[in-house]
N, C-alpha and C positions, 0 to 999 in steps of 0.2 A: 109348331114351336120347334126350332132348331135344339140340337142337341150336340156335345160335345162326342166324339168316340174318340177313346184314347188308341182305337185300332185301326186308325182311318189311315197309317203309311203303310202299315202292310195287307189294308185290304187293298189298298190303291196301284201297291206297289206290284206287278207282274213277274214272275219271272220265267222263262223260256222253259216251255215244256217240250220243245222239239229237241228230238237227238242232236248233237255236233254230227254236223259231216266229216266224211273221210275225206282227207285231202290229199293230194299226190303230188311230192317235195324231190325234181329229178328222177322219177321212179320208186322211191322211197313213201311211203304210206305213211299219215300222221292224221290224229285230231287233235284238237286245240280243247281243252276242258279247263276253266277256267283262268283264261289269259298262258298256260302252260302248254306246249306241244309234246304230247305224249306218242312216239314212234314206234308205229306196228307191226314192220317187214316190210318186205318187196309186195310194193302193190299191186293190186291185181289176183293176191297169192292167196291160199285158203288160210295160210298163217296167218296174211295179216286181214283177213275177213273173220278170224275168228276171237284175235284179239282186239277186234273194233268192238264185234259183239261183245266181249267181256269188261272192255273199256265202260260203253255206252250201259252196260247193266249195274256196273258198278256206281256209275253216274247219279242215274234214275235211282235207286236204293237211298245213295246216300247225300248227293248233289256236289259231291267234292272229284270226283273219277276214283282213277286206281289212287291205292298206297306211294307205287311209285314209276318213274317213268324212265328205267334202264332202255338202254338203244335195243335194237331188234339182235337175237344173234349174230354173229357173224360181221357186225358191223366195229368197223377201224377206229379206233378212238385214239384221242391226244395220249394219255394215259397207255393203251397198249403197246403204242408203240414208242414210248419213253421205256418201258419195262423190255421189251423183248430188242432195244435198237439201241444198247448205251454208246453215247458219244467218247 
């Protein structure tokens, strides 16, 4: 006898338990956590090996990544240099 399960799309439904990979943007480190690129330093660097790692934990805990996805230090933004370059 068939039966009805009203939990039959989210047992059906999968979703990715593998980490995002590190990707490497020009030399620039990044993962992608949900549709968003979240940038982690100069790749290759223990900085950004260690904010992958904190990335990718925070992910796994929560399934959303980090809080938020500021540029890596040091890096040149629209914004810094309207402030530090007035016309």
């Amino acid at each position: 006898m068939d039966t009805f399960d009203p939990n039959f799309d989210s047992i059906m439904t999968k979703t990715s338990s593998r980490p995002p990979k590190m990707g490497n943007n020009g030399g620039t480190a990044f993962v992608r956590i949900n549709g968003k690129r979240v940038y982690l330093g100069k790749f290759g660097t223990p900085e950004a090996n260690q904010n992958y790692a904190r990335c990718v934990a925070e992910w796994a805990v929560s399934g959303v990544g980090p809080s938020h996805s500021a540029p890596p230090i040091g890096t040149i933004t629209v914004n810094s240099l309207a402030i530090t370059d007035p016309v």
